[in-house]
C-alpha positions as CSV (number, residue, x, y, z in Angstrom):
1,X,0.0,0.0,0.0
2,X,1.1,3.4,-0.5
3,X,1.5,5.5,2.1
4,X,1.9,8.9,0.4
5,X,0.7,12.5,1.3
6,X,0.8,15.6,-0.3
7,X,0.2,19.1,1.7
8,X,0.1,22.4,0.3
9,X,1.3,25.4,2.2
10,X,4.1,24.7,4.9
11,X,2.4,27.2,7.9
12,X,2.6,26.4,11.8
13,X,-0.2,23.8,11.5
14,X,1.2,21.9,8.2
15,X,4.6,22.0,9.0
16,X,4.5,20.0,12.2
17,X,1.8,17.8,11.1
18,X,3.7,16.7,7.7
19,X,6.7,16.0,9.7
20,X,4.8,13.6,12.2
21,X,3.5,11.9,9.0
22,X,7.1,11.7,7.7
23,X,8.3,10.0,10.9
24,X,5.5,7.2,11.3
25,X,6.7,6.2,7.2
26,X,4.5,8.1,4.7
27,X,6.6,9.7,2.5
28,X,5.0,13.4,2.7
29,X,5.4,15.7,-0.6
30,X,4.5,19.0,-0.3
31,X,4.6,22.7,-2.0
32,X,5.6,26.3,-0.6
33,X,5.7,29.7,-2.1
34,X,8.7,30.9,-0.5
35,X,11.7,29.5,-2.1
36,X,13.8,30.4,1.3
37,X,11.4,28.4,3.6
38,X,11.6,25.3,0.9
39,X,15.5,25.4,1.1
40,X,15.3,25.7,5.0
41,X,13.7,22.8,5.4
42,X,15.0,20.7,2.8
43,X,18.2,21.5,4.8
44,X,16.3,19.7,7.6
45,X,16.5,23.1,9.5
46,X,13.4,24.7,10.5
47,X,12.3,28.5,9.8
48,X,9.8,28.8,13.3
49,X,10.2,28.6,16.3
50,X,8.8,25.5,18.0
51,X,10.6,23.6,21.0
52,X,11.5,19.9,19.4
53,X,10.7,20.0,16.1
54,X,13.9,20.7,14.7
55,X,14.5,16.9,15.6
56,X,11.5,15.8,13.9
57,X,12.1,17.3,11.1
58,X,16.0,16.2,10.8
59,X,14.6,12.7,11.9
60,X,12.5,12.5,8.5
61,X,14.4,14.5,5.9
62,X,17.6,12.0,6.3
63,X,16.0,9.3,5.1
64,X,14.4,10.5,2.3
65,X,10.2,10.8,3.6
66,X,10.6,14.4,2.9
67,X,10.2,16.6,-0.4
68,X,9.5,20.1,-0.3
69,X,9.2,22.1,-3.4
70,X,8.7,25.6,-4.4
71,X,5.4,27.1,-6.3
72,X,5.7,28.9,-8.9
């Protein structure tokens, strides 16, 4: 079964929800509009503020459950 999901928009809300997706094995593919925020987090840094989720979002970008790209 594929366990894929695709979120639009990567806001306070989305971005912490994608990333517990990512972690649990769905491989999470989603779109931004701000090409600095998609390169931030494709680094597996974050660009907010929010105790702990730099590790969940490092935990899920090294193995490859993460793809962010930019809207045009």
């Amino acid at each position: 079964m594929d366990k894929s999901i695709y979120v639009v928009g990567i806001g306070y809300v989305v971005l912490p929800t994608a990333f517990f997706f990512a972690n649990t094995g769905c491989h999470v593919y989603g779109v931004a509009a701000a090409l600095r925020t998609v390169e931030t987090i494709n680094r597996g840094e974050i660009p907010v503020v929010e105790p702990d989720l730099d590790i969940l979002v490092k935990s899920a970008v090294r193995p490859g459950n993460w793809r962010l790209a930019r809207t045009m």
